[in-house]
PDB file with one MODEL, atoms N, CA, C and O in Angstrom:
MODEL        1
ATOM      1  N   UNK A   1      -2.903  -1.495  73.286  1.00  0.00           N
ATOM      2  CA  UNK A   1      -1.930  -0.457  73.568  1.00  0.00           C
ATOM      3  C   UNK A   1      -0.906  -0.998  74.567  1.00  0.00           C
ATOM      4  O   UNK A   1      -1.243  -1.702  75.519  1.00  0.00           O
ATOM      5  N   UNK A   2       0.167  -0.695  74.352  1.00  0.00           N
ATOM      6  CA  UNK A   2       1.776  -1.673  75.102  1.00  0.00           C
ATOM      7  C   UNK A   2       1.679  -0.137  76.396  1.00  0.00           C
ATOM      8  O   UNK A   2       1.342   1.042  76.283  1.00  0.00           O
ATOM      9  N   UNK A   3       2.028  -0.743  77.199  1.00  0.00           N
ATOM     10  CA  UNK A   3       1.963   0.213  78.552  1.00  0.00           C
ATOM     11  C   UNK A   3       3.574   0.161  79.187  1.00  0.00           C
ATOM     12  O   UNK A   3       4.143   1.113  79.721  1.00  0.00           O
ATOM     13  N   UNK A   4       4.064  -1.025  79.006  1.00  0.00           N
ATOM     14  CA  UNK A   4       5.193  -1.273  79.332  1.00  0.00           C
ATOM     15  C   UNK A   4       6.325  -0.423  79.366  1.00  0.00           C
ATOM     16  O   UNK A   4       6.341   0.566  78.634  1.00  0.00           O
ATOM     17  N   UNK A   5       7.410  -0.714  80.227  1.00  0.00           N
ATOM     18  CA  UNK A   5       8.033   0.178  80.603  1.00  0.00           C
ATOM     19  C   UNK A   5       9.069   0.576  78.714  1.00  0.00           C
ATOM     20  O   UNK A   5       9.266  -0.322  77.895  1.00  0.00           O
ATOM     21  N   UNK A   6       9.473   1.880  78.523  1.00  0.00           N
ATOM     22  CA  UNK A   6      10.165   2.292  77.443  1.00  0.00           C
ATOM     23  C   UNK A   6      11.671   1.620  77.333  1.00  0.00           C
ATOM     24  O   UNK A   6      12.516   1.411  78.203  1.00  0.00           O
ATOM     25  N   UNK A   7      11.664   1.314  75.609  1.00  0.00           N
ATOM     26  CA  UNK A   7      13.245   0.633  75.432  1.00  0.00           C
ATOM     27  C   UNK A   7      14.166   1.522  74.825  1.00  0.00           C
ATOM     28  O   UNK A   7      13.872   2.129  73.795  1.00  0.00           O
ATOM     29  N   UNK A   8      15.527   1.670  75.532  1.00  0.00           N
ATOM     30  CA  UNK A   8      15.969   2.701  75.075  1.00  0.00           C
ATOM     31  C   UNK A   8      16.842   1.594  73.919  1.00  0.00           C
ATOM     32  O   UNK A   8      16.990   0.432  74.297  1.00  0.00           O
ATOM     33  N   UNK A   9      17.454   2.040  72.388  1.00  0.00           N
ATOM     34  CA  UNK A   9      18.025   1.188  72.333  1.00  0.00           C
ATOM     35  C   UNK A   9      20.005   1.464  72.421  1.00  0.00           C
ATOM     36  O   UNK A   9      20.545   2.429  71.879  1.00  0.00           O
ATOM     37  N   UNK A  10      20.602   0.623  73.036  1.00  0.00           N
ATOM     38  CA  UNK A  10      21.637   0.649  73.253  1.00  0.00           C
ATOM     39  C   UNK A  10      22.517   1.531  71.999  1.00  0.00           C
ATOM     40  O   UNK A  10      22.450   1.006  70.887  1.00  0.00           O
ATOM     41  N   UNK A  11      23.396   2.929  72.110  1.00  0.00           N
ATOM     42  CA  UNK A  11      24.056   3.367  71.311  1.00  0.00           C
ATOM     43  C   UNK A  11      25.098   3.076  71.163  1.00  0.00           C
ATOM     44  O   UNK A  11      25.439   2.594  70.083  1.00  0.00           O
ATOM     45  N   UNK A  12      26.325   3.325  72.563  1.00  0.00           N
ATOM     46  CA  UNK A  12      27.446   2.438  72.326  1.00  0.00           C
ATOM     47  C   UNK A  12      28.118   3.194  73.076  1.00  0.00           C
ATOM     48  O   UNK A  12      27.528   4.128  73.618  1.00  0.00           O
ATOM     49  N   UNK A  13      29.631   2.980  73.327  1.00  0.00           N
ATOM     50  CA  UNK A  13      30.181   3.881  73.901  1.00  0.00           C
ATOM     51  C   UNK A  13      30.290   5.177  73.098  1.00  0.00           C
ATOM     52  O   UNK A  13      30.074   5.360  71.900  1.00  0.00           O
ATOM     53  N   UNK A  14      30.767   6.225  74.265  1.00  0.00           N
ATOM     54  CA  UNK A  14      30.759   7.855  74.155  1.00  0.00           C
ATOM     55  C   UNK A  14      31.676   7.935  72.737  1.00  0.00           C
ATOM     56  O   UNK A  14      31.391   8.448  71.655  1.00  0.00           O
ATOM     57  N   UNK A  15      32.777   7.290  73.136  1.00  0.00           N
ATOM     58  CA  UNK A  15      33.311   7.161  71.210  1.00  0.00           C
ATOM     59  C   UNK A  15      32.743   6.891  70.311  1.00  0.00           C
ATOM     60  O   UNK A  15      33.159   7.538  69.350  1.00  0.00           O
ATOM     61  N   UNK A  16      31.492   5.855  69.917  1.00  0.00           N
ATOM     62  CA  UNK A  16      31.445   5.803  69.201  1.00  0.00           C
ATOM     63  C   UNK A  16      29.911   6.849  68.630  1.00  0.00           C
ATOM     64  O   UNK A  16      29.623   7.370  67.552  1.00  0.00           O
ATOM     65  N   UNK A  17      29.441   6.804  69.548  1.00  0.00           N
ATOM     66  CA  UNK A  17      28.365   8.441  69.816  1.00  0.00           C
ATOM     67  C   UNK A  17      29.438   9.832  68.864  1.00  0.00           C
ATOM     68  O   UNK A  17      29.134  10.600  67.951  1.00  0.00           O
ATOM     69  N   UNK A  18      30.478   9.657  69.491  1.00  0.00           N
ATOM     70  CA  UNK A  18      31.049  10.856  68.935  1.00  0.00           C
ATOM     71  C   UNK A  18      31.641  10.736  67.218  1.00  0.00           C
ATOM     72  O   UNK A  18      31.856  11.536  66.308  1.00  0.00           O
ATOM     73  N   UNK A  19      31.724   9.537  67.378  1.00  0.00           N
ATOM     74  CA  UNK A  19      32.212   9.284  65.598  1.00  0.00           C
ATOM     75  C   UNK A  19      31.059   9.362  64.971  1.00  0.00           C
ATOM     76  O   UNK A  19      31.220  10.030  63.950  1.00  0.00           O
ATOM     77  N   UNK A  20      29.638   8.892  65.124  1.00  0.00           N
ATOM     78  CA  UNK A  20      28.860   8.587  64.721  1.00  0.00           C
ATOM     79  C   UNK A  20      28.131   9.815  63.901  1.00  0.00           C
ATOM     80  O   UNK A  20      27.705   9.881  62.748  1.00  0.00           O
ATOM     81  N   UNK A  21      28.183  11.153  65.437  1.00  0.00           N
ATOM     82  CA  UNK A  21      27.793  12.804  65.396  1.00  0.00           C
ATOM     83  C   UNK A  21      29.033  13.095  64.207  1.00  0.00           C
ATOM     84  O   UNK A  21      28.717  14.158  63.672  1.00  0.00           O
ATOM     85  N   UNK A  22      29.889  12.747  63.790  1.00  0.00           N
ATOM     86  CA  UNK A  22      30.775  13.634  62.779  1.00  0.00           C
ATOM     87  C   UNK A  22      30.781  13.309  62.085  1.00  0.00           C
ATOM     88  O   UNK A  22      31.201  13.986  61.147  1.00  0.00           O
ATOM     89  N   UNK A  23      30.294  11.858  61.836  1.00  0.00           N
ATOM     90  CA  UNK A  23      29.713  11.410  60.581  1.00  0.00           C
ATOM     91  C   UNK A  23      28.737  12.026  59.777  1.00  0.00           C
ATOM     92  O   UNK A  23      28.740  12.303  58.578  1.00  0.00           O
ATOM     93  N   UNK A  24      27.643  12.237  60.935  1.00  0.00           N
ATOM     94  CA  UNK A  24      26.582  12.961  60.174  1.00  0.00           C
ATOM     95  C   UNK A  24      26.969  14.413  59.988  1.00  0.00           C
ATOM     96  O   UNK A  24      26.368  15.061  59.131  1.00  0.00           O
ATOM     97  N   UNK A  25      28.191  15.145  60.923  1.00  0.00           N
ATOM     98  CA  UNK A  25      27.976  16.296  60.799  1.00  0.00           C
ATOM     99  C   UNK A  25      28.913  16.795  59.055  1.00  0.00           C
ATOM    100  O   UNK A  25      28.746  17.865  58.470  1.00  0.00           O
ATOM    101  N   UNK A  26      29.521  16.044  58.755  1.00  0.00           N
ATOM    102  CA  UNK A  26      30.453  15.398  57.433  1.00  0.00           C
ATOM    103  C   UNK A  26      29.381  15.671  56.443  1.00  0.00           C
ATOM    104  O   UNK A  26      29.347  16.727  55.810  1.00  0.00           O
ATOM    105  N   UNK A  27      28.376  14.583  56.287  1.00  0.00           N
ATOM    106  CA  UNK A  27      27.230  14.489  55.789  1.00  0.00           C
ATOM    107  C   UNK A  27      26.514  15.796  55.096  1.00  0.00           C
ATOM    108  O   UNK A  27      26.159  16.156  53.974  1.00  0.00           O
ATOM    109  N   UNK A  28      26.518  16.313  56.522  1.00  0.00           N
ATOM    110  CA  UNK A  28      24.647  17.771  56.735  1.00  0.00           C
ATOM    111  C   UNK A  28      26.501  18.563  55.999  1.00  0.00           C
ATOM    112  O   UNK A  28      26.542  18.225  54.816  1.00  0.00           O
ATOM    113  N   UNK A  29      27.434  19.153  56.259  1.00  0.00           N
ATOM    114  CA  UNK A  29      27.849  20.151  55.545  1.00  0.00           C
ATOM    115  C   UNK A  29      28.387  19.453  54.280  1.00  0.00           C
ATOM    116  O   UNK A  29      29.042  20.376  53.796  1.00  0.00           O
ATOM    117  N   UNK A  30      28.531  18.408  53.430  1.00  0.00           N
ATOM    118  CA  UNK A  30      28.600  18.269  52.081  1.00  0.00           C
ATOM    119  C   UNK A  30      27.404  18.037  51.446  1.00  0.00           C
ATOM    120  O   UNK A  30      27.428  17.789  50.240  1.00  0.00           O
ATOM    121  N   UNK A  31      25.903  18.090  52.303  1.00  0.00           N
ATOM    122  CA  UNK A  31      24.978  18.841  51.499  1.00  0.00           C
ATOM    123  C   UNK A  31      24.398  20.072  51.372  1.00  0.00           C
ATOM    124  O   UNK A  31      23.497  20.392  50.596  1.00  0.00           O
ATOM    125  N   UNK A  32      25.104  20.908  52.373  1.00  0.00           N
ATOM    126  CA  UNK A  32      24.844  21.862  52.220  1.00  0.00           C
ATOM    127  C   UNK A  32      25.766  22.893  51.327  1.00  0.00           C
ATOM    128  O   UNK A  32      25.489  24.013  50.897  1.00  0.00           O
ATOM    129  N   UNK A  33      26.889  22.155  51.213  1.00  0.00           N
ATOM    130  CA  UNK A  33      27.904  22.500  50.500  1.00  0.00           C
ATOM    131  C   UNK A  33      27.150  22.455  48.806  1.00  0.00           C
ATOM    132  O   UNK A  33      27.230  23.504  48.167  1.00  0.00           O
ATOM    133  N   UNK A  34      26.613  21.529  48.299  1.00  0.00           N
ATOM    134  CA  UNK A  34      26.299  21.064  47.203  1.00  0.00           C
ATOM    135  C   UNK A  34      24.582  22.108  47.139  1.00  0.00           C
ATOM    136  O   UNK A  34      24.296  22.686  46.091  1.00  0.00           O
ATOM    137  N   UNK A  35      24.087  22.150  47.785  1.00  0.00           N
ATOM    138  CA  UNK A  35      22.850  23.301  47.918  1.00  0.00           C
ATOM    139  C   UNK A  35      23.415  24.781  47.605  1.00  0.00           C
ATOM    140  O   UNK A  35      22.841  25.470  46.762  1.00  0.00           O
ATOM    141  N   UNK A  36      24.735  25.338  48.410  1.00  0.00           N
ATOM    142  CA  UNK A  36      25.089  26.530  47.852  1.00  0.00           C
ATOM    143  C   UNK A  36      25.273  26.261  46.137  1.00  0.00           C
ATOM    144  O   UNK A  36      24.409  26.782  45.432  1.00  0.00           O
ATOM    145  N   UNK A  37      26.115  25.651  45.609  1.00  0.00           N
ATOM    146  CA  UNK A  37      26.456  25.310  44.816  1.00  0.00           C
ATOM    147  C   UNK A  37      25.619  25.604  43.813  1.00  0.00           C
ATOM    148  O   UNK A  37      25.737  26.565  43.053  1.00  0.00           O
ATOM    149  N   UNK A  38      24.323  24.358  43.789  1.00  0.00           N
ATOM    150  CA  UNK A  38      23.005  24.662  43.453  1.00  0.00           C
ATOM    151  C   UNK A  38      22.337  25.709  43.093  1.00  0.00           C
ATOM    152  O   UNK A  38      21.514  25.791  42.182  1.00  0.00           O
ATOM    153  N   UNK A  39      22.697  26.520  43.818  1.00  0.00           N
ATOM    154  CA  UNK A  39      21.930  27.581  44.431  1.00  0.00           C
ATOM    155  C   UNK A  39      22.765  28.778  43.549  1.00  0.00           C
ATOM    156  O   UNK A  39      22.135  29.659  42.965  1.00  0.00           O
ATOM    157  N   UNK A  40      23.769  28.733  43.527  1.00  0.00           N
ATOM    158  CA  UNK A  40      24.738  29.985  42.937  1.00  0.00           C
ATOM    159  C   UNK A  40      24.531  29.609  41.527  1.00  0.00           C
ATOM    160  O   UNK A  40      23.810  30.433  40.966  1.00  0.00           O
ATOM    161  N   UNK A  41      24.927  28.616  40.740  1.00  0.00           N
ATOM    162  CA  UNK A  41      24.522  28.149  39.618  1.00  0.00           C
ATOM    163  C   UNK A  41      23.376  28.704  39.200  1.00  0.00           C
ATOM    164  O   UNK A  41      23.409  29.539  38.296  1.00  0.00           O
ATOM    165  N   UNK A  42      22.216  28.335  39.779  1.00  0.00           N
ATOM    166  CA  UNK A  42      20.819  28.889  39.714  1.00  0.00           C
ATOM    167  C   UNK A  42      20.366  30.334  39.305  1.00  0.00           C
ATOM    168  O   UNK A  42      19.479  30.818  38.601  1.00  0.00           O
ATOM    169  N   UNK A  43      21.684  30.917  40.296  1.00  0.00           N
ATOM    170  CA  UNK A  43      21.010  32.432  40.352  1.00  0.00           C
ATOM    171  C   UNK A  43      22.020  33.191  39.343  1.00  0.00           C
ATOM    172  O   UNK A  43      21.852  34.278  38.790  1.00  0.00           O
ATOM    173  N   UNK A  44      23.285  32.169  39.251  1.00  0.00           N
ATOM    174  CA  UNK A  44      23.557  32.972  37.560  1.00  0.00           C
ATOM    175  C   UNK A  44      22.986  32.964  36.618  1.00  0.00           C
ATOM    176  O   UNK A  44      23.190  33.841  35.778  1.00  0.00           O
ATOM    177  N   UNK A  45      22.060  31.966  36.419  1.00  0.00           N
ATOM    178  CA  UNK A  45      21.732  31.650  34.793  1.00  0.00           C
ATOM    179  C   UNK A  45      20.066  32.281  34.794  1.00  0.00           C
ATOM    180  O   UNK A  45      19.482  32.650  33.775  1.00  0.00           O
ATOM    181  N   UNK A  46      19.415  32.299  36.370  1.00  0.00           N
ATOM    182  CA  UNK A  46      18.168  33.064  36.283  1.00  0.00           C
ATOM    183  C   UNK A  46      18.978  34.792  35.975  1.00  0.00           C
ATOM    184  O   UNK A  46      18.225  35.598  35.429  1.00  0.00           O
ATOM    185  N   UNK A  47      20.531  35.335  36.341  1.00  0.00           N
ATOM    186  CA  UNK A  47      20.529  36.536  36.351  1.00  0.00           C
ATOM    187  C   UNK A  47      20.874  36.903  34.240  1.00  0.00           C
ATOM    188  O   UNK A  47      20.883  37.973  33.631  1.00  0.00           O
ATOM    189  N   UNK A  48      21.090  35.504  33.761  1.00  0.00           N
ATOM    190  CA  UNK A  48      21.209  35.874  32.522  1.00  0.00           C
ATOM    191  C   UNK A  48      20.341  36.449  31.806  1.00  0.00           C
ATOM    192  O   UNK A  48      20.271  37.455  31.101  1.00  0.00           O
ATOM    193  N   UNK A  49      19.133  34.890  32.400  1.00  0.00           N
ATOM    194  CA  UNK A  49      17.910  35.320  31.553  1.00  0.00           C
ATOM    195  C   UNK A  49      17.132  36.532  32.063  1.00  0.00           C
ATOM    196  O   UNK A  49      15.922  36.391  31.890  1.00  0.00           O
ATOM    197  N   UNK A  50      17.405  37.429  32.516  1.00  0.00           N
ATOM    198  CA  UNK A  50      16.901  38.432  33.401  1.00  0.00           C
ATOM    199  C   UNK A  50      17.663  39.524  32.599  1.00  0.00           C
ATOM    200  O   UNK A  50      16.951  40.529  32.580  1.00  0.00           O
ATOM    201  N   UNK A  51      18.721  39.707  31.992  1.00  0.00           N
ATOM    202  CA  UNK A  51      19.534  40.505  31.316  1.00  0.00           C
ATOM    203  C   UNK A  51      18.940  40.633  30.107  1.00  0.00           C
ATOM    204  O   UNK A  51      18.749  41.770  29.675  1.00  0.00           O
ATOM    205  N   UNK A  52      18.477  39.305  29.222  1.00  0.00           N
ATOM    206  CA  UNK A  52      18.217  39.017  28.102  1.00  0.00           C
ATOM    207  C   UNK A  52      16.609  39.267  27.681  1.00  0.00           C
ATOM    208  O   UNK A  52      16.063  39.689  26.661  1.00  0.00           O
ATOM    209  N   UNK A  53      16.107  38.771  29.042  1.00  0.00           N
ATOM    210  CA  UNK A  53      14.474  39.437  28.740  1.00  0.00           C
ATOM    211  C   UNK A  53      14.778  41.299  29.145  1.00  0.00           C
ATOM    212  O   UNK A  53      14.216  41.966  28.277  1.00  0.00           O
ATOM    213  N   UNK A  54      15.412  42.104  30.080  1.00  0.00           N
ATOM    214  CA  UNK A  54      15.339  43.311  29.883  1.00  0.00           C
ATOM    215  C   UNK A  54      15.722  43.661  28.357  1.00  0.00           C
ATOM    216  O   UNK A  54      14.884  44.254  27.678  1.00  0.00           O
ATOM    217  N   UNK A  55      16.871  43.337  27.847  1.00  0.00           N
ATOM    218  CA  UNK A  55      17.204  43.891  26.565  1.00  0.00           C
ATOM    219  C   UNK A  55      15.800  43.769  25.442  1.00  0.00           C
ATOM    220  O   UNK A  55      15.500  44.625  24.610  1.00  0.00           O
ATOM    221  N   UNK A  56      15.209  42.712  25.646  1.00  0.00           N
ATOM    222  CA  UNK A  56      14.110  41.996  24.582  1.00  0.00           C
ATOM    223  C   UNK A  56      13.292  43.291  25.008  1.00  0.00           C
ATOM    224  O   UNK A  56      13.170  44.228  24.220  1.00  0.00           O
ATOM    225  N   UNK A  57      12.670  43.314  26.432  1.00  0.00           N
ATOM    226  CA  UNK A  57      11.925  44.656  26.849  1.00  0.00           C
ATOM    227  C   UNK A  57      12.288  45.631  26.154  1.00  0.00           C
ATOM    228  O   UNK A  57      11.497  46.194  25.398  1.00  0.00           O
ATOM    229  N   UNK A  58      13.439  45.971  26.274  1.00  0.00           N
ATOM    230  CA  UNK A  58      13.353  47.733  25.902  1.00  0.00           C
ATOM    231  C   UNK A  58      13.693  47.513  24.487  1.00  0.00           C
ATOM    232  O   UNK A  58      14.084  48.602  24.067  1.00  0.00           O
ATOM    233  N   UNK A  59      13.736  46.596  23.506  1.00  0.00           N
ATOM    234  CA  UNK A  59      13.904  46.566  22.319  1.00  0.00           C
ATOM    235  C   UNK A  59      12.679  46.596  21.954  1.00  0.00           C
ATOM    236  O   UNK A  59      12.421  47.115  20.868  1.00  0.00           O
ATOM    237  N   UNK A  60      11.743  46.114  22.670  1.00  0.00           N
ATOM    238  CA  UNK A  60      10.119  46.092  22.627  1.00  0.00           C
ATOM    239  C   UNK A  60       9.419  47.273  22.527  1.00  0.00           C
ATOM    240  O   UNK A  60       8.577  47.581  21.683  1.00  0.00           O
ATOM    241  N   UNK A  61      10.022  48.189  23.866  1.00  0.00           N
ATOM    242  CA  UNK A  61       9.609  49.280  24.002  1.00  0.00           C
ATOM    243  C   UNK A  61      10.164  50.454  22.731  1.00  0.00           C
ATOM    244  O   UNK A  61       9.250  51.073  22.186  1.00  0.00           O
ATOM    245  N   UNK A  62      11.203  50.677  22.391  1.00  0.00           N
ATOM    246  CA  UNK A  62      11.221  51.677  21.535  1.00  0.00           C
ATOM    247  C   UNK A  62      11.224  50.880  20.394  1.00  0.00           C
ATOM    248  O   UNK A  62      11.802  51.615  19.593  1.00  0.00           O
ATOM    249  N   UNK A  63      10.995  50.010  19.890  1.00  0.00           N
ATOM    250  CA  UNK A  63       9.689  49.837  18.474  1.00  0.00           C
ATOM    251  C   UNK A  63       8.666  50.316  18.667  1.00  0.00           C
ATOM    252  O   UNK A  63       8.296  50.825  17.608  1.00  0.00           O
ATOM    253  N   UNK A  64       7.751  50.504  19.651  1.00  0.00           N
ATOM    254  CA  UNK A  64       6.672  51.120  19.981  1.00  0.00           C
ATOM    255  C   UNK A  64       6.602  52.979  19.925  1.00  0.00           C
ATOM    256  O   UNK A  64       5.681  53.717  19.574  1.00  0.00           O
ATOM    257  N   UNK A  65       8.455  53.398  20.601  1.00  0.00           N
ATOM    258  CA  UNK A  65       8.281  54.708  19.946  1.00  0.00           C
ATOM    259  C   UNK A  65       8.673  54.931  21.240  1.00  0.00           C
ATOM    260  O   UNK A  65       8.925  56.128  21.097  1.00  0.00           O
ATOM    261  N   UNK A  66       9.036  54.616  22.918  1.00  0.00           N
ATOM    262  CA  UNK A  66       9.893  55.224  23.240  1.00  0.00           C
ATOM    263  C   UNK A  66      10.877  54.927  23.489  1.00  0.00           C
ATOM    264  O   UNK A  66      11.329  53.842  23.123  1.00  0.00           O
ATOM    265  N   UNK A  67      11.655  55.917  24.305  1.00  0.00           N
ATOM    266  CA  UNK A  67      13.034  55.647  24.922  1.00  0.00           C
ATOM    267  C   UNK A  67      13.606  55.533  26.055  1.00  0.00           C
ATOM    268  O   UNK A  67      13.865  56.435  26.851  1.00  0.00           O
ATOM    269  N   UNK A  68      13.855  54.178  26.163  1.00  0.00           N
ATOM    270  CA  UNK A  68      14.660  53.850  27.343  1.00  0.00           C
ATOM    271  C   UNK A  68      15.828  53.829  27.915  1.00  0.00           C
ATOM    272  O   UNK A  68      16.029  53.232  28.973  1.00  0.00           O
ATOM    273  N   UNK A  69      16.854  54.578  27.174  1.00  0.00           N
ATOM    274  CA  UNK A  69      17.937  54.705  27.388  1.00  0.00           C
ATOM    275  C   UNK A  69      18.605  55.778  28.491  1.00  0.00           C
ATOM    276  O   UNK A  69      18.311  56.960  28.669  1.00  0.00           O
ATOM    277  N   UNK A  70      19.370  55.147  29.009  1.00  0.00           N
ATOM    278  CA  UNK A  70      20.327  56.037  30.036  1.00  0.00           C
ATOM    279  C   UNK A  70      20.709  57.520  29.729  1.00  0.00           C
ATOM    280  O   UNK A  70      20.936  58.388  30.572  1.00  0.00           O
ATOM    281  N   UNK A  71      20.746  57.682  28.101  1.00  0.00           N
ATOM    282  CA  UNK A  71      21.446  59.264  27.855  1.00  0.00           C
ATOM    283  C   UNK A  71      20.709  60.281  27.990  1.00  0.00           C
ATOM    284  O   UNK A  71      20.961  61.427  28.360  1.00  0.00           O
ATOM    285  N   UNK A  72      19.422  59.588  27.537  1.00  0.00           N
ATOM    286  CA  UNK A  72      18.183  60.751  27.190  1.00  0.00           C
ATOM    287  C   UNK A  72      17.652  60.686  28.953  1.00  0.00           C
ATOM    288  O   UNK A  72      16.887  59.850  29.433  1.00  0.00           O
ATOM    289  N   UNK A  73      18.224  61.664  29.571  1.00  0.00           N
ATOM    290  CA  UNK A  73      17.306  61.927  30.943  1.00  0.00           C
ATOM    291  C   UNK A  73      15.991  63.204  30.830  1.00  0.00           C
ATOM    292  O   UNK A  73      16.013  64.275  30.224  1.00  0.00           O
ATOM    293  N   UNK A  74      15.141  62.718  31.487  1.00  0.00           N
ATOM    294  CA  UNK A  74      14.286  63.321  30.925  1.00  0.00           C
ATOM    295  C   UNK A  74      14.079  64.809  32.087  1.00  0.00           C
ATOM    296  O   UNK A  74      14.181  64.997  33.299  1.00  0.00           O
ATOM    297  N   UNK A  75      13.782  65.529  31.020  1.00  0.00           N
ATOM    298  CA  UNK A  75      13.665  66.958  32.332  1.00  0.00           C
ATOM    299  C   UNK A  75      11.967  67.307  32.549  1.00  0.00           C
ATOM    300  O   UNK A  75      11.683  68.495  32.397  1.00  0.00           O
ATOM    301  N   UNK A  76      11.371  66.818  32.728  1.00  0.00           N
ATOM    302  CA  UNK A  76       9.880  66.964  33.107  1.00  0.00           C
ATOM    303  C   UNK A  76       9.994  67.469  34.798  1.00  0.00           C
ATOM    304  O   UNK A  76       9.020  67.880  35.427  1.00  0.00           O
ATOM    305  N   UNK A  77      11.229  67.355  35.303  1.00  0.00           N
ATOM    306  CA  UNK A  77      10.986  67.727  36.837  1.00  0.00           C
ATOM    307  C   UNK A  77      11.393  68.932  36.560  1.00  0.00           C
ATOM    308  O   UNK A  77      10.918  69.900  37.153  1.00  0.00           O
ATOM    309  N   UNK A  78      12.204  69.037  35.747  1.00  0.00           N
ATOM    310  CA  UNK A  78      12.926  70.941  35.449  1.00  0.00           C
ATOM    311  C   UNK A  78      11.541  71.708  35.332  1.00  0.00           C
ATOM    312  O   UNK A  78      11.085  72.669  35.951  1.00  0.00           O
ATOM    313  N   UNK A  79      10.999  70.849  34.210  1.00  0.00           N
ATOM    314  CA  UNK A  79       9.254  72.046  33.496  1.00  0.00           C
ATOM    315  C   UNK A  79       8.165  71.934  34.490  1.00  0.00           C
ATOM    316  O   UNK A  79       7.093  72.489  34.250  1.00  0.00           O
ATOM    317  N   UNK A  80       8.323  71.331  35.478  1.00  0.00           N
ATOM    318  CA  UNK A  80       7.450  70.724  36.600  1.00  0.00           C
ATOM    319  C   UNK A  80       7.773  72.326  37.176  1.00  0.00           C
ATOM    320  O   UNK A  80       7.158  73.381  37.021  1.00  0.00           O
ATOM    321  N   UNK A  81       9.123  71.956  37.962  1.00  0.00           N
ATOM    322  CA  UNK A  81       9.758  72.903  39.008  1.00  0.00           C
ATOM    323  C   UNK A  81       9.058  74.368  37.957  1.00  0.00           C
ATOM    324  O   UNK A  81       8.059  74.961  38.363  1.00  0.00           O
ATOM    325  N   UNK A  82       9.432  74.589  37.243  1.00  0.00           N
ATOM    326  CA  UNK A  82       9.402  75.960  36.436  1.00  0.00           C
ATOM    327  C   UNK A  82       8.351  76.484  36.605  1.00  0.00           C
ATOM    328  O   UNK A  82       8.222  77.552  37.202  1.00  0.00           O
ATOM    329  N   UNK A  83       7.240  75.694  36.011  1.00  0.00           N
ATOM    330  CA  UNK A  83       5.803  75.913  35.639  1.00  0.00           C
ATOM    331  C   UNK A  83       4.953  76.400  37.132  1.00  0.00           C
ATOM    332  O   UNK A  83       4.151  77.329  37.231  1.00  0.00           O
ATOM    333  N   UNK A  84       5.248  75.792  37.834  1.00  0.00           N
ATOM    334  CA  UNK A  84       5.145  75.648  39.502  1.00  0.00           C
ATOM    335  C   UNK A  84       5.440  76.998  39.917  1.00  0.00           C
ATOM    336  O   UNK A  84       4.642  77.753  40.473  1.00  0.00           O
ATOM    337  N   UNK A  85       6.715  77.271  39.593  1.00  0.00           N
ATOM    338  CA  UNK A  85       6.971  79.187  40.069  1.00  0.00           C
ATOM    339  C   UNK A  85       6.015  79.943  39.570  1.00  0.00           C
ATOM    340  O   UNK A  85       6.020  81.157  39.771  1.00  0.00           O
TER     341      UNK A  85
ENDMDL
END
């Protein structure tokens, strides 16, 4: 085990410390740039297939016999409320 005193290693001057930090900071936001990117891409084409399996669903469902559609609202809370009085 080395006990010896710690080596720092020489960085350079404060300029070049500072070019060095904007280099990387250049870097970290054109990958993060490319991660949104990624990322938006992603969540359009998961929101397609998400459109395309609901439609498959409810095409599923009323072959089976019911209905899922927006027009037909159903009044079971009306005969609920009623029955209740």
């Amino acid at each position: 085990m080395k006990t010896g005193p710690v080596e720092f290693r020489k960085i350079g001057s404060t300029n070049e410390v500072k070019k060095m930090i904007k280099k990387e900071l250049k870097e970290l936001i054109k990958a993060m740039k490319m991660l949104i990117e990624a990322k938006t891409i992603n969540l359009e084409i998961e929101t397609k297939i998400d459109k395309i399996r609901l439609k498959d669903f409810i095409k599923h469902v009323e072959k089976q016999g019911l209905n899922m559609s927006d027009d037909d609202h159903s009044s079971w809370p009306d005969d609920f409320e009623e029955d209740w009085e």
